[in-house]
C-alpha positions in Angstrom: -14.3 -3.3 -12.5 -16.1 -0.9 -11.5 -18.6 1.9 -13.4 -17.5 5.7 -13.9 -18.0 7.9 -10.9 -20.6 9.7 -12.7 -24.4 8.3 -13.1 -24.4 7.3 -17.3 -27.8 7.9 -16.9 -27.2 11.6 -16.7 -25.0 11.2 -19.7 -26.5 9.1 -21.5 -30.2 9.3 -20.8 -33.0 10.3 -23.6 -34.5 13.8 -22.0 -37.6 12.5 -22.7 -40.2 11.4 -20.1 -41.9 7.5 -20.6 -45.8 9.1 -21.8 -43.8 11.9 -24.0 -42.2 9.0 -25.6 -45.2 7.2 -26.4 -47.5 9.9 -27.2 -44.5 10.9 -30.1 -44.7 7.2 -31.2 -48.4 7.3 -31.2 -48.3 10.5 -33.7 -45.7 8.6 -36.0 -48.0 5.3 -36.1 -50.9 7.6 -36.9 -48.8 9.1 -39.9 -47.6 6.1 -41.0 -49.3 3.1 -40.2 -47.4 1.4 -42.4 -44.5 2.0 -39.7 -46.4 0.3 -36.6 -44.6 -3.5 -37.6 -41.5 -1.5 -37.6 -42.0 -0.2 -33.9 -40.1 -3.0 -31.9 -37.2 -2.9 -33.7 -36.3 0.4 -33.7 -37.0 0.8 -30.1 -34.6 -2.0 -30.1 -32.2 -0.6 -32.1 -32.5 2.7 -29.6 -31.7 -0.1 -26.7 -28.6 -1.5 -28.4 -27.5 2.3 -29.0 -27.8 3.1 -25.3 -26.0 -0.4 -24.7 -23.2 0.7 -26.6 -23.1 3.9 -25.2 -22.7 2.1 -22.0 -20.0 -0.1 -23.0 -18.2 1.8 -24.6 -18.3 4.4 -21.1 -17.4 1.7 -19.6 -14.1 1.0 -21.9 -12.8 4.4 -21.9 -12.7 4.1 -18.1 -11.4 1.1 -17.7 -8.6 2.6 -20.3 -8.2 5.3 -18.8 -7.6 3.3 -15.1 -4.9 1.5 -17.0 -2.6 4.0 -16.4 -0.3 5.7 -13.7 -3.2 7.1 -11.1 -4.0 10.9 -11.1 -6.0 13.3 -10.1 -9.8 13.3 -10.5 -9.3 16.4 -13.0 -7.2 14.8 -14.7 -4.0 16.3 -13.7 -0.5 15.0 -12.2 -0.2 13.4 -8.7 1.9 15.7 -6.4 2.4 16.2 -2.8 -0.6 17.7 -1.0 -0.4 20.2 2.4 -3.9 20.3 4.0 -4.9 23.9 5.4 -6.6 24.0 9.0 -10.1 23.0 7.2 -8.3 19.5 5.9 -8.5 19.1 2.5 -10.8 15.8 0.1 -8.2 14.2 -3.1 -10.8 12.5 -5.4 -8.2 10.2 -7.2 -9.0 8.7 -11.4 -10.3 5.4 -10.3 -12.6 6.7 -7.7 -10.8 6.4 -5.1 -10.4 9.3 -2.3 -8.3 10.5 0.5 -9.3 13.3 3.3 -6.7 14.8 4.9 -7.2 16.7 8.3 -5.9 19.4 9.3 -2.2 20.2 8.6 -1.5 16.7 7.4 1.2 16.2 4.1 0.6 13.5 2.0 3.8 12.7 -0.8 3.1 10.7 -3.7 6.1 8.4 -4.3 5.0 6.0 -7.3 2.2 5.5 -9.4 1.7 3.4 -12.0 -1.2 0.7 -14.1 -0.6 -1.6 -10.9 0.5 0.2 -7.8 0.3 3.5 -5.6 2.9 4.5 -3.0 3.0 7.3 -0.8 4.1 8.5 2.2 1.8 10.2 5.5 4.5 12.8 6.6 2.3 14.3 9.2 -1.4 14.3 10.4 -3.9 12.2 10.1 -5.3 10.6 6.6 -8.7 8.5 5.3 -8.4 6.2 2.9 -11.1 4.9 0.8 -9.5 2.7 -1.6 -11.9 1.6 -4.9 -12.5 -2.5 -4.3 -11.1 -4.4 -7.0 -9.2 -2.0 -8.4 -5.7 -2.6 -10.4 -3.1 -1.4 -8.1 -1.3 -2.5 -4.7 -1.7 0.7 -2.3 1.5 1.4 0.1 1.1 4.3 2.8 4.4 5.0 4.5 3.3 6.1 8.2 6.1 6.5 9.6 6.2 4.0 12.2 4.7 1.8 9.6 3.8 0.6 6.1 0.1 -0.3 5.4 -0.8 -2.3 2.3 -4.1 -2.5 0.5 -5.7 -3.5 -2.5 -9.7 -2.5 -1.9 -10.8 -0.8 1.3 -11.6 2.0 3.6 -8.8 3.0 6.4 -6.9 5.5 8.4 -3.9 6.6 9.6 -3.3 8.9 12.9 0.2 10.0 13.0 1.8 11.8 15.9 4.9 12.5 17.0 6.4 8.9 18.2 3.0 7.6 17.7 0.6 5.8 14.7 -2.6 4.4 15.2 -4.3 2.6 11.9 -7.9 1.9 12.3 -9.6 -0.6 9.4 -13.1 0.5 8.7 -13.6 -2.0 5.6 -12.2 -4.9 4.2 -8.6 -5.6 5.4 -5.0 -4.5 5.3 -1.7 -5.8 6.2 0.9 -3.3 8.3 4.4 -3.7 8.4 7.4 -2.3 9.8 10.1 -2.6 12.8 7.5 -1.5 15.8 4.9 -4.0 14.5 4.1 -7.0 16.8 6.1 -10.2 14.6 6.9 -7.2 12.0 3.8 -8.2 10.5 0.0 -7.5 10.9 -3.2 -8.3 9.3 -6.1 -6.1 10.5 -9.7 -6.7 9.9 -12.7 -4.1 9.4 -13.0 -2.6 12.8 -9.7 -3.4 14.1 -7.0 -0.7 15.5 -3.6 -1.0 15.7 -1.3 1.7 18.0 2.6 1.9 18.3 4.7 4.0 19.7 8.5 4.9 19.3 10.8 2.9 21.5 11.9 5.5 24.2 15.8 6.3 23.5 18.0 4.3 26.1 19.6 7.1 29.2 22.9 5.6 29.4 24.0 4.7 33.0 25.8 7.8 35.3 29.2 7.2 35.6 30.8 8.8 38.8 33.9 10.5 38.9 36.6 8.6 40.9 37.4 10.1 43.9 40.3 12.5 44.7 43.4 10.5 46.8 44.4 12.0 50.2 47.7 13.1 48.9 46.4 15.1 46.1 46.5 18.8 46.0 43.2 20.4 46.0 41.6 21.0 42.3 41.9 24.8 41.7 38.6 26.3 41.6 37.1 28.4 38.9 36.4 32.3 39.6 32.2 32.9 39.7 32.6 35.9 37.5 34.5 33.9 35.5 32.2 31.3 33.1 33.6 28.4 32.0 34.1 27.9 28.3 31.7 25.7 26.7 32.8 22.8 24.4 31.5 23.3 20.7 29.1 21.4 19.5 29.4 18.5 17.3 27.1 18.5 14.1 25.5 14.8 14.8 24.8 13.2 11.6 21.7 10.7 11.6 22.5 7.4 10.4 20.5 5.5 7.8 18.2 3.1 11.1 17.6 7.0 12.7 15.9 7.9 9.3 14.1 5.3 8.4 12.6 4.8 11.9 11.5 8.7 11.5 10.3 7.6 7.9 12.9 9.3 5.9 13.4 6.3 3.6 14.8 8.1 0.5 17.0 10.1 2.8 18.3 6.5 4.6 19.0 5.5 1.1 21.1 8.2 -0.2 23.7 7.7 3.0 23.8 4.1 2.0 23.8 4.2 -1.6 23.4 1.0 -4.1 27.1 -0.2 -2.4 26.8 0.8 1.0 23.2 -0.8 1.1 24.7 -4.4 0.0 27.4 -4.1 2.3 25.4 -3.7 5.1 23.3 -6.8 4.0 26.4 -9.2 4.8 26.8 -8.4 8.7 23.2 -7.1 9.7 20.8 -9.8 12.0 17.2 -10.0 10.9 15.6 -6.7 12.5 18.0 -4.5 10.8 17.8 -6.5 7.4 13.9 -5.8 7.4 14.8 -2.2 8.2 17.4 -2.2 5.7 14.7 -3.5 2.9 12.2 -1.6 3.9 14.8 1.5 3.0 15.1 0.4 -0.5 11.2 -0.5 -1.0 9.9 2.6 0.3 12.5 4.5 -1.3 11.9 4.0 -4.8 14.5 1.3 -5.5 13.0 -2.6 -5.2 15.5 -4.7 -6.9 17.7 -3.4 -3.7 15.0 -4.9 -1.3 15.5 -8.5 -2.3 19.3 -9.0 -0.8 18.4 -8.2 2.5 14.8 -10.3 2.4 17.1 -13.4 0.8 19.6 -13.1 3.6 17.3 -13.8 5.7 16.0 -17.1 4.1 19.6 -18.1 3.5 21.1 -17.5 7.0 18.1 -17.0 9.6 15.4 -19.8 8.5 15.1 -20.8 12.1 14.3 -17.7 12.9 10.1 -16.7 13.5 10.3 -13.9 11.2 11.6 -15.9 8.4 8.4 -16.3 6.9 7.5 -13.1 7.2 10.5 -12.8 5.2 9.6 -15.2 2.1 6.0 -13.4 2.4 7.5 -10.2 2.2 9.8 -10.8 -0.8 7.2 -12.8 -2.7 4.8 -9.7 -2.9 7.8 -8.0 -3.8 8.7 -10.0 -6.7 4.9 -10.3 -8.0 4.2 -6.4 -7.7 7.3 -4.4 -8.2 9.6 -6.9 -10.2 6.9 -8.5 -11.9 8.9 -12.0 -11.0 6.1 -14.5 -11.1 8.2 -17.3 -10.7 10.4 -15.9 -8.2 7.2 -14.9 -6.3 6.2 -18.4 -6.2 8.9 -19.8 -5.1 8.6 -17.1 -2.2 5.5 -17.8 -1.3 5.5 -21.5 -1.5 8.5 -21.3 0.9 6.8 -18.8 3.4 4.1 -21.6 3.9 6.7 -24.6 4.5 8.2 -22.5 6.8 4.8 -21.9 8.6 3.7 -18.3 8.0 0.7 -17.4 11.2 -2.7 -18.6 10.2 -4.0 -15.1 10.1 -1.8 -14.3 6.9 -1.9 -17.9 5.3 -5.2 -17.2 2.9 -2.9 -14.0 2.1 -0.1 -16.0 1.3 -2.0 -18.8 -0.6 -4.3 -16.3 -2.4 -1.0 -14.5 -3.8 0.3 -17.7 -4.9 -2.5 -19.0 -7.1 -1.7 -15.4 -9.0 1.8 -16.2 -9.0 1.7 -19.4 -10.8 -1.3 -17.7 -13.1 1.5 -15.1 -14.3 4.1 -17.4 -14.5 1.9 -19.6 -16.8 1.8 -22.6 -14.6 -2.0 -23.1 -15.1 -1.8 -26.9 -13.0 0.5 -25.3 -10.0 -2.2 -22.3 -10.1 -4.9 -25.1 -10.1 -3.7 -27.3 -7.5 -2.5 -24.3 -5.0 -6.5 -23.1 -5.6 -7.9 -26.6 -4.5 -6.0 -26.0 -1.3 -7.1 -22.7 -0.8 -10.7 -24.1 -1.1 -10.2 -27.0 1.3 -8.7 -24.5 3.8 -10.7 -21.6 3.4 -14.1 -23.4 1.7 -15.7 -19.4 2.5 -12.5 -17.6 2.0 -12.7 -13.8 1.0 -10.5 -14.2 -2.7 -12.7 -16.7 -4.1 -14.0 -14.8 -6.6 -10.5 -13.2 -7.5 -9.1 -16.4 -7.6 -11.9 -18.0 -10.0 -11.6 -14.5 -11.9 -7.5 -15.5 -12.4 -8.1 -19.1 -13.3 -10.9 -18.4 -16.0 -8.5 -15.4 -17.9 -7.1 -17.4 -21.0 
């Protein structure tokens, strides 16, 4: 946890200087000399009035971080247009965002333990407060990036997202993401690009036979009649590949969402959960996830898959046991060594919340074997020693 934004010093701090102090003290000793035994311990009891002053700072902030994230000022989250100068969000927690020039950041969901949002244009910074409370989800576009402490950004063009990690680590997800699934490291980049659409082949107009009569031709000054245009309506993959989500949901609804689950392969089922996720609606996310596991295990994505739905039964179903089973199934399946500290380090808090204190122990042994100088050590002796 970490302290208020603001130096307590400032707040709490005696205005008076060290020799001021003692030269007040001398005066009150010469008075009363009587009082001069008496000295330490009210200088001590100053001390433990300062202490408290600190802890109690302290509280109120970590009370006040409890709940859904807001604006430094206090006030409500909303949506945020940058003018040509860019514009700075200072965030409760201490966290902050600057947005360049012209970019739109949406707030989706806040709450005690996550943030979600979505980049609609423009480029963003993120400097996310380590060891903070909540999950952080950034909608891009092209793709999702997930954080819990760090700094990062976001560059999004038309057809075209580059994410650039600064400090500590994030994970990015989506359809144009190399195995669906990322991790990138401080001073990693990562740049996709929208799949060019596919020019269907010419097809040439059969020649005319011998024997028929000549095709009547049109007058110059007379134009042809142009058909009318048909309204084209985008369908739910066109608008969540432009990062539409909530949009791509409402064509589906709750019904057309689950009916699509029963005859999609695995690419369009991670579309088709990333559509419920991002859109506000995550019990809807773990049919298409499950599909996968139950019909595509073979397939390389499939722990990607049981990752995927394990972090979404820990953080927005609050599933513990669920989430464990997830997990523990996305490292039998053989999840790529650069997410498997990810995946073990989310299961040891799995089994924590669930309750199973010896699972929770036993998966943290492993951990340690595998990663003796892994970077959730401390979390994960943090979540063994809570009662």
């Amino acid at each position: 946890m970490s302290l208020p934004r603001f130096p307590l010093r400032d707040r709490l701090g005696d205005p008076t200087d060290d020799r001021a102090l003692a030269r007040i003290w001398e005066g009150i000793d010469a008075q009363f000399p009587h009082r001069r035994r008496r000295r330490a311990p009210a200088l001590f009891a100053l001390s433990a009035v300062a202490a408290m002053g600190v802890v109690a700072g302290i509280w109120l902030h970590a009370r006040h971080d409890a709940g859904p994230l807001r604006f430094a000022d206090g006030g409500a989250l909303a949506t945020v247009e940058a003018p040509a100068s860019g514009a700075l969000m200072s965030l409760s927690d201490g966290s902050r965002i600057t947005l360049g020039p012209g970019a739109r950041l949406q707030p989706l969901e806040s709450s005690g333990t996550s943030f979600v949002a979505t980049l609609s244009s423009g480029s963003a910074a993120f400097s996310v407060r380590p060891g903070g409370p909540r999950r952080w989800r950034v909608a891009c576009g092209l793709a999702t990036v997930e954080v819990v402490g760090t700094e990062f950004s976001c560059n999004r063009d038309p057809g075209r997202l580059r994410v650039a990690v600064q400090h500590g680590a994030v994970l990015v997800l989506g359809e144009r993401v190399p195995d669906r699934m990322q991790r990138l490291d401080a001073g990693q980049t990562l740049d996709l690009t929208d799949e060019p659409a596919v020019e269907p082949f010419p097809v040439e107009a059969p020649s005319a036979a011998p024997n028929d009569p000549p095709a009547l031709e049109t007058p110059s000054d007379a134009p042809a009649a142009a058909p009318a245009p048909e309204a084209s309506v985008p369908t739910w993959r066109e608008l969540a590949r432009r990062g539409r989500h909530r949009e791509a949901f409402a064509s589906l609804g709750h019904t057309g969402l689950h009916r699509e689950v029963g005859r999609l392969g695995v690419t369009d089922l991670f579309a088709l959960a990333d559509v419920a996720r991002l859109s506000g609606h995550p019990a809807d996310a773990e049919a298409p996830l499950a599909r996968i596991l139950d019909h595509f295990a073979r397939d390389p994505q499939a722990p990607l898959a049981a990752f995927a739905l394990g972090r979404l039964e820990l953080d927005a179903l609050d599933h513990p046991r669920q989430a464990a089973a997830a997990l523990a199934r996305a490292l039998a399946l053989g999840i790529p060594r650069g997410l498997r500290e990810d995946v073990q380090a989310r299961l040891v808090e799995a089994h924590v919340r669930a309750g199973n204190r010896a699972a929770a122990r036993a998966t943290a042994d492993a951990y340690t074997r595998e990663f003796p100088d892994g970077r959730y050590r401390q979390t994960i002796a943090a979540q063994l020693s809570q009662p």
